[in-house]
N, C-alpha and C positions, 0 to 999 in steps of 0.2 A: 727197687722200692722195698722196704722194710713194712712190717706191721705199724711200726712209730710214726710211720709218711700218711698213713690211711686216715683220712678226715670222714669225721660221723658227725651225727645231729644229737645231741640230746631231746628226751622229752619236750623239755619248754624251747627246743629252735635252738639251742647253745649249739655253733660249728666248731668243733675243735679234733684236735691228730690226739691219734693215743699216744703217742706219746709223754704225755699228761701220763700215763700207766709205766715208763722206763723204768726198769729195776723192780717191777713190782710182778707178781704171775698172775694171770690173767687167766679166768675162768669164763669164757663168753658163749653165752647160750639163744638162741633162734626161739622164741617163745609165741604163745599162744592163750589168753586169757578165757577160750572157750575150749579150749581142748582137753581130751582126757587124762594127759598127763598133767596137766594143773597143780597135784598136788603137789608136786617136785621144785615147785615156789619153796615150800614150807623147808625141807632141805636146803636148798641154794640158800635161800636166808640165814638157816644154823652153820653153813661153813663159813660166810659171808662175816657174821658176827664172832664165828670160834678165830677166824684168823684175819678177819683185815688189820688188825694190830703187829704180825709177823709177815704182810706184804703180799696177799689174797685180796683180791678185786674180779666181784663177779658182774659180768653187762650181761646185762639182757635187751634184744634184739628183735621186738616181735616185728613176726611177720604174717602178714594175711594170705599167701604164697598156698596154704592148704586148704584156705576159707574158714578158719576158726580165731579170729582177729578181729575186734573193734574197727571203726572208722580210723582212727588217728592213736599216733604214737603217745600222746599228753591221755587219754581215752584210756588204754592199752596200762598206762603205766600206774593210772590212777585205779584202775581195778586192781588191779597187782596187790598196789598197797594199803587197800582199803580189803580186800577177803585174804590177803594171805599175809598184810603184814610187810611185804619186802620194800625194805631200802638200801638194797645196793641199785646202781644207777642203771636207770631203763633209758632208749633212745626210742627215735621216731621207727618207724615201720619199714621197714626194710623187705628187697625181692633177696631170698638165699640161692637161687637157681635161674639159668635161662640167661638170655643177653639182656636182660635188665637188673644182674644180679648187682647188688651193693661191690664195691672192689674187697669191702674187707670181707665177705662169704666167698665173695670169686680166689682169694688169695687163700685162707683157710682150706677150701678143697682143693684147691692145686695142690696144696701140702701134704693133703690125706685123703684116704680113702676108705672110701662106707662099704658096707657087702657086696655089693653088685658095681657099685661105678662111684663116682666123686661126688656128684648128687648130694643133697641133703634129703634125706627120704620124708621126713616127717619134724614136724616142732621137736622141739627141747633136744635137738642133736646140741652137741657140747663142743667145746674145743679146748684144747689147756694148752698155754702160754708159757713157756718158760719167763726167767726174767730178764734174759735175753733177747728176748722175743720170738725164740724160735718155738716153732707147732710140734708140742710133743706129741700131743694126743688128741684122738677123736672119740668120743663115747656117743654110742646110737640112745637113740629118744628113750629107749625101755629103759638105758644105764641109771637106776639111781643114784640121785651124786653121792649120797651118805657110806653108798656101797664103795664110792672109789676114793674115799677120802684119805687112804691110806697113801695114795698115789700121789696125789696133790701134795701132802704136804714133804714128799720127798725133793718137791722144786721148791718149797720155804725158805 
């Protein structure tokens, strides 16, 4: 199984494989509309908009897995974009950990590893896609993305 085989929901119940992302680098992030990292919406959006024209596509993946999560993924997505602005594409609510974990966080940590174990420790852990699909990177919840943009745009 590839990243491209992993079927997700969008916000409004859309099922489709990322595929729909092939040849594109894929920034996907675990989010949290109540959490303290919140403000790192307002970043994801400026890389979001500085490059989805040269093949940057950021998801956002909230999950209530920390307890700082809306009811529903449509919930989750509409705050998003009503205090921070963001339109790149949000999906329904997702487990990142545990045996109820989504296949696409279960696949992501197989690939990498956080400080202590594979785990997703917290919201807004990162993951970066080559346009391959292959898992170059993990950035922990504190990584600002503005900070790593350097890095991102070396898979452009």
């Amino acid at each position: 199984m590839t990243i491209y085989n992993i079927e997700v929901k969008s916000e409004d119940g859309e099922v489709y494989t990322l595929e729909r992302y092939k040849g594109k680098v894929m920034l996907i992030v675990n989010t949290a509309s109540k959490c303290g990292l919140t403000g790192q919406f307002e970043d994801l959006e400026k890389l979001y908009k500085k490059y989805a024209d040269q093949g940057l596509v950021v998801l956002g993946f909230p999950s209530n897995q920390f307890k700082q999560e809306v009811a529903t993924g449509s919930a989750a997505a509409l705050a998003c974009r009503l205090t921070y602005g963001v339109t790149f594409p949000m999906h329904e609510i997702v487990a990142v950990n545990g045996s109820n974990a989504h296949p696409l966080f279960k696949l992501l940590t197989e690939e990498t590893k956080g400080i202590f174990s594979k785990n997703v420790k917290w919201n807004f852990t990162k993951f970066l896609v080559d346009r391959d699909g292959k898992i170059v990177k993990r950035f922990a919840p504190t990584d600002k993305p503005l900070k790593f943009e350097k890095e991102i745009v070396t898979y452009l």
